[in-house]
C-alpha positions as CSV (number, residue, x, y, z in Angstrom):
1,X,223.7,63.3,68.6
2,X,222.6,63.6,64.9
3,X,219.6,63.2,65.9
4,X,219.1,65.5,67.9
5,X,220.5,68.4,65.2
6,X,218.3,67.1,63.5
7,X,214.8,67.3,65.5
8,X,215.8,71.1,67.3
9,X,215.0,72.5,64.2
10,X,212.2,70.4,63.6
11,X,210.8,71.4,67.1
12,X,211.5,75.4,66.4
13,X,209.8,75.2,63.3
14,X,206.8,73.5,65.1
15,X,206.8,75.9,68.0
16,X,207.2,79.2,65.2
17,X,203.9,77.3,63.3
18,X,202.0,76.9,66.7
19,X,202.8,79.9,67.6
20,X,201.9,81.6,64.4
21,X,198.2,79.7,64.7
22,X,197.2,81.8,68.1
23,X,195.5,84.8,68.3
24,X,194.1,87.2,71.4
25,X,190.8,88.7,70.5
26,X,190.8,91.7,73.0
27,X,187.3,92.3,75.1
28,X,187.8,95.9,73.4
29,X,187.7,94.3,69.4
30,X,186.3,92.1,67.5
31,X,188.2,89.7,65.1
32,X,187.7,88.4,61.2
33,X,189.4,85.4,60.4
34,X,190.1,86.0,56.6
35,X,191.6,83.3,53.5
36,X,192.8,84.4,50.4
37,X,190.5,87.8,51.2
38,X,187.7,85.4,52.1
39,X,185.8,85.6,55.7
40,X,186.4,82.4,57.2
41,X,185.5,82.8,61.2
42,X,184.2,85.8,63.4
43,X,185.6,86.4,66.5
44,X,183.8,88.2,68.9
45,X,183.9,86.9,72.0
46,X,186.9,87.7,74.0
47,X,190.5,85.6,74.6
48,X,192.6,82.7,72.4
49,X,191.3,81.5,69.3
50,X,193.2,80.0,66.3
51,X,193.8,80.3,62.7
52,X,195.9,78.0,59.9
53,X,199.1,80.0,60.2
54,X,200.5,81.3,56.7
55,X,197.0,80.7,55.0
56,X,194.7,82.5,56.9
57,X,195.2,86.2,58.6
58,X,193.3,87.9,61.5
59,X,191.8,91.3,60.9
60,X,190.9,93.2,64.3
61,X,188.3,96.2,64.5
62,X,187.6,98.2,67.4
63,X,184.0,96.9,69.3
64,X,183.9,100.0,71.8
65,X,181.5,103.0,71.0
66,X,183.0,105.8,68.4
67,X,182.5,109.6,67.8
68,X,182.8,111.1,64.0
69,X,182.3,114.8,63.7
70,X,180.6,116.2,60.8
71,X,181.6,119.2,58.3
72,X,179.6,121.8,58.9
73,X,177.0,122.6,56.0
74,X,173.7,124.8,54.9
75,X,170.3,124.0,55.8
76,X,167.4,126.0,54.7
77,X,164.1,125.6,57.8
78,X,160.6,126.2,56.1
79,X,160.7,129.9,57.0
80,X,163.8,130.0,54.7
81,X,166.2,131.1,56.9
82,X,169.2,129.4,56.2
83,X,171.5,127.7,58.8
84,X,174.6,126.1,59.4
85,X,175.1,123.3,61.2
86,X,177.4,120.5,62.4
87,X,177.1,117.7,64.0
88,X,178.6,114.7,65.8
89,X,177.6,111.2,66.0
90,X,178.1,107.9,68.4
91,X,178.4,104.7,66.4
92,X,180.2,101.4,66.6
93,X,180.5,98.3,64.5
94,X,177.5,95.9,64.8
95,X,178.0,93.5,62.1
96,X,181.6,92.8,61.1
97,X,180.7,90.7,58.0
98,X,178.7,93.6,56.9
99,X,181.3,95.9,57.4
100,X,184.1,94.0,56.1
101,X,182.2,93.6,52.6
102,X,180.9,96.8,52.6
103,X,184.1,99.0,52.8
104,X,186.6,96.5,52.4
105,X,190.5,96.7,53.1
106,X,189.6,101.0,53.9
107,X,188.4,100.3,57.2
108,X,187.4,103.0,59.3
109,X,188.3,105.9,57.2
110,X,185.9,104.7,54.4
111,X,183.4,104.3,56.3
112,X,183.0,107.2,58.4
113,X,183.6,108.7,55.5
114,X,180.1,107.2,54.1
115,X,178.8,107.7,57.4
116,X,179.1,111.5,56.9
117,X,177.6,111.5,53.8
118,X,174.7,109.4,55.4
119,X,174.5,112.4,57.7
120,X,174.4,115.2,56.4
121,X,171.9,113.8,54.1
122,X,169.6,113.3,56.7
123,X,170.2,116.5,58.5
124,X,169.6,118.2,55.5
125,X,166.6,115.8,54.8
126,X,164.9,116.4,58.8
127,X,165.7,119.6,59.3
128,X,164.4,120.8,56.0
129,X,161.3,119.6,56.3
130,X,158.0,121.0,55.8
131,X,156.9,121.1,59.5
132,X,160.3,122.4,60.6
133,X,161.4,126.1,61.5
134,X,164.6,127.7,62.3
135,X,162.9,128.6,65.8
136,X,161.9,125.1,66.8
137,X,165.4,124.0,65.2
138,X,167.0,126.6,68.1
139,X,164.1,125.3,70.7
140,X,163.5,122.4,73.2
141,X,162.4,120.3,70.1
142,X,165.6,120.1,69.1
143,X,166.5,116.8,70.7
144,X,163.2,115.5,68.8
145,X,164.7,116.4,65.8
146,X,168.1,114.8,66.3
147,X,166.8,111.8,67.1
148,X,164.9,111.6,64.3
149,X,167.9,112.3,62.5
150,X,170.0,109.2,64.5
151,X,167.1,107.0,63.6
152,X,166.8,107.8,59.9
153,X,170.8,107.5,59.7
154,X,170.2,104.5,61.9
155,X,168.7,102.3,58.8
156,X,171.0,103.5,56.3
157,X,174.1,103.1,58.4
158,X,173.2,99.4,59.2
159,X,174.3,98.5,55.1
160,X,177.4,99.5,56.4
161,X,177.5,97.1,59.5
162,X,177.1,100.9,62.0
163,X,175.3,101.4,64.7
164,X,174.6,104.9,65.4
165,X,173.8,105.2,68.8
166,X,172.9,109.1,69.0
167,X,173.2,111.9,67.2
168,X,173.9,115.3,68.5
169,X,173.9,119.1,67.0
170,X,176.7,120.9,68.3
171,X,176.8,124.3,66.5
172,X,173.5,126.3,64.9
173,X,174.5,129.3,63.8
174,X,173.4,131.9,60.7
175,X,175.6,131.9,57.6
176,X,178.1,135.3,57.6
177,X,176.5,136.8,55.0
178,X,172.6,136.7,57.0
179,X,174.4,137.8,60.5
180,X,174.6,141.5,59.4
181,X,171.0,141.2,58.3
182,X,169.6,139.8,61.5
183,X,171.7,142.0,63.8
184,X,170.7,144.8,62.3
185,X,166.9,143.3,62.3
186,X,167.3,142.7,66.3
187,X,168.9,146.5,66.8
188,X,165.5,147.5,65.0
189,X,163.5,145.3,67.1
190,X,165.0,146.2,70.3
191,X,164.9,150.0,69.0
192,X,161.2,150.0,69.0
193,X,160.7,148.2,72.0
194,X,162.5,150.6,73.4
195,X,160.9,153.5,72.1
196,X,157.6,151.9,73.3
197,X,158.5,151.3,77.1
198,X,159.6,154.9,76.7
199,X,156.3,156.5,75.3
200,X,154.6,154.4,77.8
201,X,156.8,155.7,80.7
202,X,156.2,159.3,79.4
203,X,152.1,158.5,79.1
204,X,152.8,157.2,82.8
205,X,154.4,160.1,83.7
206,X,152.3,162.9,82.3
207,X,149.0,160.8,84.0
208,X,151.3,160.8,87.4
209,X,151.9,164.6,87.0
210,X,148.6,165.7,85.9
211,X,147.7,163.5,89.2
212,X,149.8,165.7,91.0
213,X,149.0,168.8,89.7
214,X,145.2,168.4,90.7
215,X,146.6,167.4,94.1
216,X,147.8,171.0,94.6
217,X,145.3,172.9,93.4
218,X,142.6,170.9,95.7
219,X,145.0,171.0,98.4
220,X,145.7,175.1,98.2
221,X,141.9,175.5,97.5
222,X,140.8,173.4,100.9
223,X,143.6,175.3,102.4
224,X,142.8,178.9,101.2
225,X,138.9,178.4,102.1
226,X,140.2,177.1,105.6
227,X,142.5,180.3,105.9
228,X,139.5,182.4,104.9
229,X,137.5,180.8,107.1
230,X,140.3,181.1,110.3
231,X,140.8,184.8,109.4
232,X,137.1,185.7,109.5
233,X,136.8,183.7,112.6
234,X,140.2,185.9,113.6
235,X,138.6,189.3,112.5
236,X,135.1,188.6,114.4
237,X,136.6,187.7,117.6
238,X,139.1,190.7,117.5
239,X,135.6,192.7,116.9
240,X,134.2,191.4,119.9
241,X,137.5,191.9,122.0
242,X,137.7,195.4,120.4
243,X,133.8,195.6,121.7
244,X,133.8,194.5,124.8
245,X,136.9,196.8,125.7
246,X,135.4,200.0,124.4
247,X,132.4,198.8,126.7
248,X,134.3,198.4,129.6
249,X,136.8,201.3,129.7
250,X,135.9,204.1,127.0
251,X,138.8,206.1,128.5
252,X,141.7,203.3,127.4
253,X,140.3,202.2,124.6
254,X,140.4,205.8,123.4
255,X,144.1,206.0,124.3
256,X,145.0,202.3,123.0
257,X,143.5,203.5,119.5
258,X,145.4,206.6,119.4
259,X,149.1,204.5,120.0
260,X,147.9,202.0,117.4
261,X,147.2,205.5,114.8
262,X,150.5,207.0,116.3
263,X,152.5,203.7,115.4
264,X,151.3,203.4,111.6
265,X,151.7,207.6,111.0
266,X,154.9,207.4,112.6
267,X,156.7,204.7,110.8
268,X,160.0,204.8,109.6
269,X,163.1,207.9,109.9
270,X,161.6,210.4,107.6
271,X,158.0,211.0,108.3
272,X,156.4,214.4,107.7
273,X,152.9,215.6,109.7
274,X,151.4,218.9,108.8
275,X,148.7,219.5,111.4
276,X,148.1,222.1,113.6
277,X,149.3,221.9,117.0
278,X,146.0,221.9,118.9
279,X,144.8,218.9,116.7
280,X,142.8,216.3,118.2
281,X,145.4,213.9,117.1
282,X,147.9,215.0,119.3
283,X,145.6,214.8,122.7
284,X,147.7,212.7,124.2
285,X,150.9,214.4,123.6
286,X,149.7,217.6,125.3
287,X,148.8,215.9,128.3
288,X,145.1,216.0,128.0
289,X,142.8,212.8,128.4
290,X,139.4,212.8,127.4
291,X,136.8,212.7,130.5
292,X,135.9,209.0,131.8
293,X,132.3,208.0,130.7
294,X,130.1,207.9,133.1
């Protein structure tokens, strides 16, 4: 019975110790084993693994991929027009030894910290390069130039133990003070554009009319000249008609002329004839016909 108050104890103190000596390195981290501050082991592989409990202690960091968002800052392309952009970047931890003795007990936070500066240096570095303008900067060379970025921040980062596994632009825009500049730039642009399509549509217009104009005039021209040409046609034909009846009856072409004279002196509600009453004008209201030709 003593004995056994005596080895309970002993065996909790054994399982506490055993207990304390296991560790679960997660498929998602990786693990240092660390003495006194110094790396002992690396864990990277996932499941149990052990340490001397009370001695050593295990410090996990996070083996899946990472994003860190930049601060925005000024860039100045080779055609000098300044720009401000941000970025964000994938990275993970590649080497935790490296890591470990570069940032020490800060972890994460110093080091994406570094990373930034890393960054921005090289976005200030590529995209301020001789070669590069603001309008390749906004074009399909774009992703060339990140990735030049991601692999100049590539070599750098690896001092820290990083892998940056792409590099991405997510904001290009003109600093506040420039965007009044350039807006009113592109309203002066777009102003004389305009007023170009409209003195061409005017030019267009005046050609179109002037077109049309000429139209008309040839068109009542052929038209008159046929008209002049129907009429005279008209007038010679009534001539013959006019002929040929005078030739056939003498008598009723006589009287026919007299109605058409007696319809235009006539004319209207107040018309006036001073004649004499036995006038050869008024034949055929007194009844008298001129004698039939023989």
């Amino acid at each position: 019975m003593r004995k056994t108050a005596y080895l309970l104890p002993v065996f909790v103190i054994l399982l506490v110790v055993f207990l304390s000596s296991i560790f679960v390195v997660d498929e998602r981290q990786k693990a240092l084993v660390l003495q006194f501050g110094q790396i002992k082991a690396v864990k990277e592989d996932p499941g149990l693994a052990f340490k001397v409990p009370l001695i050593q202690e295990v410090v996990f960091y996070d083996d899946r991929i990472l994003s860190l968002d930049t601060d925005e800052i000024e860039v100045t392309p080779a055609d000098d027009r300044r720009l401000v952009v941000d970025a964000f970047a994938r990275y993970r931890i590649a080497d935790v030894v490296k890591f470990r003795q570069a940032v020490g007990v800060g972890g994460i936070r110093v080091a994406e910290d570094r990373l930034s500066g890393i960054l921005n240096s090289m976005i200030r570095e590529v995209l301020g390069a001789d070669q590069v303008t603001s309008d390749r900067i906004l074009s399909e060379d774009r992703r060339e130039l990140t990735n030049r970025i991601r692999d100049r921040a590539r070599v750098q980062a690896l001092s820290l133990g990083l892998d940056v596994v792409d590099v991405r632009l997510k904001q290009t825009n003109l600093p506040t003070s420039s965007l009044e500049v350039t807006f009113a730039r592109m309203r002066a642009e777009r102003e004389r554009e305009a007023a170009d399509e409209i003195a061409r549509g005017n030019e267009a217009a005046q050609r179109v009319r002037a077109l049309a104009d000429r139209t008309v005039v040839e068109t009542l021209s052929v038209a008159n000249k046929d008209a002049n040409v129907i009429r005279g046609e008209a007038d010679a034909e009534r001539n013959r008609v006019f002929a040929e009846a005078y030739g056939a009856d003498q008598e009723f072409f006589a009287f026919y002329r007299s109605l058409q004279a007696y319809e235009k002196a006539l004319n209207g509600s107040n018309t006036s004839l001073v004649i004499t009453p036995d006038s050869q004008f008024f034949d055929y209201f007194n009844g008298e016909t001129a004698a039939p030709a023989e």
